[in-house]
N, C-alpha and C positions, 0 to 999 in steps of 0.2 A: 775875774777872768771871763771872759766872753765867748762866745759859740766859735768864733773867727780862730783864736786862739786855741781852743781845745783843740779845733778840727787842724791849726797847724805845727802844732806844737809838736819840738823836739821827740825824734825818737815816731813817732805815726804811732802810736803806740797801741791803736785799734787794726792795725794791720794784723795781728794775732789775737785778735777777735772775734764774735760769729760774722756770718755774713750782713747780718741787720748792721751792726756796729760801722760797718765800714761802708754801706749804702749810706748809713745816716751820715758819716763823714765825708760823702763826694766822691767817693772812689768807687769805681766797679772791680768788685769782688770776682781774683783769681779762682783757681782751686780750691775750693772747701775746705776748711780744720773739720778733720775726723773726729772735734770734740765728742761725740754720743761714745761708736762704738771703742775710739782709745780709754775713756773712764772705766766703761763695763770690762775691754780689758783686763785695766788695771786693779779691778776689783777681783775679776777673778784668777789673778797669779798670782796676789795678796794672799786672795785667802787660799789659794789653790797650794802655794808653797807650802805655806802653815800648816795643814793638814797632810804634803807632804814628809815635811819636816817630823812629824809628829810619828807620821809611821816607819820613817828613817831612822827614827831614833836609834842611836847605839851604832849605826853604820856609816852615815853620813854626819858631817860640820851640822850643828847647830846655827838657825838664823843671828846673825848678830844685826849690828848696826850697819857692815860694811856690806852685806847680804843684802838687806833691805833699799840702800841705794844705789845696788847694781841693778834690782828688779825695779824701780822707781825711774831711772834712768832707761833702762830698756824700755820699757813701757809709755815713759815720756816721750822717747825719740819719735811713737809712730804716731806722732802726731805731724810730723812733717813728711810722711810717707806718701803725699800725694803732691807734693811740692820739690824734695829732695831727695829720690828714692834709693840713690843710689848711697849715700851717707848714709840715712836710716838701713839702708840693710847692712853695709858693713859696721855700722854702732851695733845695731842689736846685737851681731852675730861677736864683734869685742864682747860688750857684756857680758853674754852668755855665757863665754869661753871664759873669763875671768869669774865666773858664777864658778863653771865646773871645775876650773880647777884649782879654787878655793876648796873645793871638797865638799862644797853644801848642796843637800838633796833635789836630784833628781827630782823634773816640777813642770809647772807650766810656763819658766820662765821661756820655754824652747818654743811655745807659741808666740811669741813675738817675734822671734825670728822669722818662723814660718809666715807670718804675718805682713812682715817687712819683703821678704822672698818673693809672696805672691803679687806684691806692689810693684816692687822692679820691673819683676816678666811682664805684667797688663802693660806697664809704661813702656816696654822695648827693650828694659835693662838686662835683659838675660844673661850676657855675660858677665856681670858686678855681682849677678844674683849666685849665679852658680859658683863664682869664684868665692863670693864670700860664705855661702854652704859649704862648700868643697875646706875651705881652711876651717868652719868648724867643725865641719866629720874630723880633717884630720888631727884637730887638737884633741878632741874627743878621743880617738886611738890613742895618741900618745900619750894618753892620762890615764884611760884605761885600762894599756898595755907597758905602759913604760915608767913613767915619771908618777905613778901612782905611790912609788915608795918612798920619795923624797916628800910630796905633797901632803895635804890635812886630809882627811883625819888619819890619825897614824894607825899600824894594825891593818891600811886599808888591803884587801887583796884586786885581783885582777876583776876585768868583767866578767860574767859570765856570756855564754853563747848566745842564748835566749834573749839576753840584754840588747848584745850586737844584731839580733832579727828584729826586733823592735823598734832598734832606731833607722834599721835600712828602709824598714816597711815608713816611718813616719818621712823619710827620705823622700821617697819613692812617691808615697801621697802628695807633698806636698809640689814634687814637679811635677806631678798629673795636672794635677787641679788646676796650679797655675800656667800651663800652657795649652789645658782645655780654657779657662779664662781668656788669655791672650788673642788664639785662635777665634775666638767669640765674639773678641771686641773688634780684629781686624776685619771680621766677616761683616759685622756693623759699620764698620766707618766706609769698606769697598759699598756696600747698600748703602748708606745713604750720600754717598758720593754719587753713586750712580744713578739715585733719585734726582739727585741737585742737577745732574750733569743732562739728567733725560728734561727733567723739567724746561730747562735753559734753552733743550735744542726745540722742544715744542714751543715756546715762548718766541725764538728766531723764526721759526717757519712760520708763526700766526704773524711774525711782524713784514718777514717777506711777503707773504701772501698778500697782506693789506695795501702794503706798499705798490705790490705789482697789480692789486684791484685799484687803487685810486691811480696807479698810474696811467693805465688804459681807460679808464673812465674820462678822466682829466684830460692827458694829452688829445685821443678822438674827438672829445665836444670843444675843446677851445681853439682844435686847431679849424674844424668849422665854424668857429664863432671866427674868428680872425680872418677866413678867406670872405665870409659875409660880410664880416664890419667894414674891411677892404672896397669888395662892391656897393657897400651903401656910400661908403663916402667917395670914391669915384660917381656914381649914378644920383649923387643927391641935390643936385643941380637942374641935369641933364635929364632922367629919368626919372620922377620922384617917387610913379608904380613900380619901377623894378627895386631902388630903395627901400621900400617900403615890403618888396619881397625878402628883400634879403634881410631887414628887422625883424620880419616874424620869423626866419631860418632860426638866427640867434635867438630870437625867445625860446624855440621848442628845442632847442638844442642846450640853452642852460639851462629850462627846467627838467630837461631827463635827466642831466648832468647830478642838478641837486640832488633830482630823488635817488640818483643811484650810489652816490655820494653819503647823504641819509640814511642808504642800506645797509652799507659798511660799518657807519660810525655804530647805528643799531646793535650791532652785531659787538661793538666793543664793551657798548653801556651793558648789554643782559648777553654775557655769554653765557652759551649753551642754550637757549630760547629757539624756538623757530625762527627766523627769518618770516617780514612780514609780508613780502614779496619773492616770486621767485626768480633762483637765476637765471640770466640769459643764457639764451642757448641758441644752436644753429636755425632754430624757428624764427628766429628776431633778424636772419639775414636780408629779410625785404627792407625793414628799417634801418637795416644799414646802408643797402644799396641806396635806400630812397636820402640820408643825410650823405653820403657822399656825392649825389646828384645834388645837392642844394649847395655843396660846396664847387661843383666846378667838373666832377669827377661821373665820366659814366661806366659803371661796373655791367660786365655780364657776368652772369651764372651758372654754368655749367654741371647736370647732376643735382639731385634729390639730396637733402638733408636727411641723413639716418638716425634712429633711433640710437639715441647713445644715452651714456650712466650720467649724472647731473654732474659728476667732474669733469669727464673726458665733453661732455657739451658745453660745459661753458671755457675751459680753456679751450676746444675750437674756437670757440665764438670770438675769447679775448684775440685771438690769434690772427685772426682774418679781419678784426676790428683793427689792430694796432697796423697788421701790413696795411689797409686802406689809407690808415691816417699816416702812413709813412711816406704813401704815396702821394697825399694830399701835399705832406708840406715838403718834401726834399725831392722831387719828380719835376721833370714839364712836362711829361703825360700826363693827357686828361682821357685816357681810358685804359682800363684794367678790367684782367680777367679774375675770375674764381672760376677753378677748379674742383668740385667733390666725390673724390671718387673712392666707394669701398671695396673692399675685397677680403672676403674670410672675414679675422679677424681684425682686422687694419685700416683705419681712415689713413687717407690720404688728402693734402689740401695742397691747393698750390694757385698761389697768387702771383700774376704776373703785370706787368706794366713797358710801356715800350720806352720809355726814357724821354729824353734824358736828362740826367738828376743834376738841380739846379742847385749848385755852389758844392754839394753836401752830397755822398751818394744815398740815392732812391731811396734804400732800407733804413738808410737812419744811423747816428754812430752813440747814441746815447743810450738809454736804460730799454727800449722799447726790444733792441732786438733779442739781449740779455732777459730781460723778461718774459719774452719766445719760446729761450732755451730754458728756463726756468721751469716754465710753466709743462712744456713738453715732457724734460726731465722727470719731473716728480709723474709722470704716468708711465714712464718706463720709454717716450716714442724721442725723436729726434725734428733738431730741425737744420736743415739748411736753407744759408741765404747768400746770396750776391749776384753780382752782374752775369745776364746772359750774353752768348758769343753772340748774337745778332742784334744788341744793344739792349737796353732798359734792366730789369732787375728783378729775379724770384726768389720767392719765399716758397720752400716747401715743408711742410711737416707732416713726419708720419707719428701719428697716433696710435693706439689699439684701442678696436674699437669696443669696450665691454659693455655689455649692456644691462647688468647687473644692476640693481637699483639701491644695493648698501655702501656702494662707494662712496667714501665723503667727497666733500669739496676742498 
């Protein structure tokens, strides 16, 4: 018989084996057999009876045969106590009952119930558990209050008082325990849900963010690379110095592209690293004015760049970056304003353009402006954008202006 063969042979019969056994057979191992602590167990309600039994003598049934494979049986069951809790507690608690009233001594056969009980509640079975405790308390009355005179051992009398405090109290423990357990393991699964669920929304927002850096990266430089390529290949004939202008436009505009492109990707390979460059910020607004002049476009500037916290600077920056390129490619204005004006705590920006917007409006209808509000968003400011009443199209966004220097980016 062959390895193919054992591992598929009739019955799986390593499926009630340790976990190695059923790794080595290709299966990923369910729930755990409680093999360890069910033997120890079973060893000590073995012996635990016996020494029972020995001090019951003359009160209580003598162990027999049918004695020993109701404790054998009980004690078997909780091996499936993490698979089928709710069987295992109502077997146990059968056995037991057919333990006690058989008449044989008072033991640790009642640990396995408890055993099985405290399995249920972790699992969620609370009501299987209690109903099947509740039917053995009340067999337990009835034997020790009632039908004690029909049953073995004969001569028996009732319980005593002391007896009935005893088992309220092991009662009593055993729902403690098991619903301080329960309570324990739901507090763990709500944590580490909430770990899995925080991790995931951090995970989303490092992937927004990236997304909405290469997207302003990207969109601004290619869309100057394409109004130049345009002029080179009109003028390449005709002009071949202004050509030849607009070829260096696009070199200096795909190598900042790259490097800033480079930044990012950096920033994936070694996270948590410094950055090896820093970010843009409203101090890089002359180089933007100066590549939207190479595309076609002349910006004025209005107002002083303020000292702001390295996030609240560079989403201006993205912000006043993407409205230029929006205006580059979906505008037939070729001049636009910037706006910078603080106040207290609050930038204000506002970028205007006089129109009008060629096929597409000015602002743009794709991720650029969504990215705006994005970006705004997560600082707490706002933005508005669309067509003004006397033609063309503005973007304003208010910011708060913190100048804090622990703000992330």
């Amino acid at each position: 018989m062959d390895v193919e063969q054992v591992r598929g042979g009739p019955g799986r019969w390593w499926r009630h084996g340790p976990p190695w056994l059923r790794r080595w057979a290709g299966e990923e191992p369910g729930p755990r057999w409680p093999w360890r602590s069910t033997l120890l167990l079973t060893v000590f309600v073995l012996v635990g009876s016996n020494a029972a039994a020995r001090m019951q003598e003359g009160e209580r049934a003598g162990l027999d045969v049918f004695a020993r494979v109701l404790l054998l049986v009980a004690c078997g069951l909780l091996l499936w106590r993490q698979r089928h809790p709710v069987a295992v507690v109502f077997g146990t608690a059968v056995a037991a009952a057919l333990y006690l009233g058989a008449g044989y001594p008072y033991g640790p056969v009642f640990f396995t119930v408890a055993v099985a009980c405290f399995a249920a509640v972790v699992a969620g079975h609370r009501r299987a558990a209690w109903t099947a405790l509740g039917l053995l308390c009340a067999v337990h009355l009835l034997v020790a209050y009632w039908l004690y005179r029909w049953l073995p051992p004969s001569g028996d009398r009732p319980a005593s008082f002391g007896q009935e405090i005893v088992v309220t109290g092991w009662v009593v423990a055993i729902v403690a325990v098991a619903e301080l357990a329960r309570a324990r393991r739901e507090q763990w699964a709500r944590e580490r849900a909430e770990r899995a669920q925080a991790a995931r929304r951090r995970a989303d927002e490092e992937r927004l963010r990236i997304a909405r850096e290469l997207h302003d990266v990207l969109a601004h430089s290619l869309s100057v690379i394409n109004v130049q390529a345009g002029v080179g290949l009109a003028l390449l004939d005709s002009d071949p110095g202004q050509a030849r202008t607009a070829l260096t436009t696009i070199k200096s505009a795909s190598k900042e592209a790259l490097g800033e492109v480079r930044q990012v990707l950096d920033t994936l390979r070694t996270p948590g690293d410094a950055p090896r460059a820093p970010a843009p910020g409203l101090d890089r607004l002359p180089e933007l004015v100066e590549q939207a002049a190479r595309a076609g476009l002349t910006v004025d500037v209005e107002g002083e760049p303020p000292r702001l916290s390295p996030g609240t600077d560079l989403a201006a920056f993205r912000i006043v970056q993407e409205a230029l390129t929006n205006v580059v490619r979906h505008s037939g204005s070729r001049h636009a304003r910037v706006l910078l004006d603080r106040e207290g705590g609050t930038l204000r920006l506002r970028i205007d353009d006089d129109g009008p917007a060629t096929g597409e409006e000015a602002g743009g209808s794709g991720n650029g402006l969504a990215g705006m509000r994005e970006r705004a968003a997560a600082l707490g400011g706002t933005i508005e954008a669309g067509p003004r009443p006397d033609g063309g199209f503005r973007v304003l966004a208010v910011l708060p202006a913190k100048t804090t220097t622990g703000e992330g980016q």
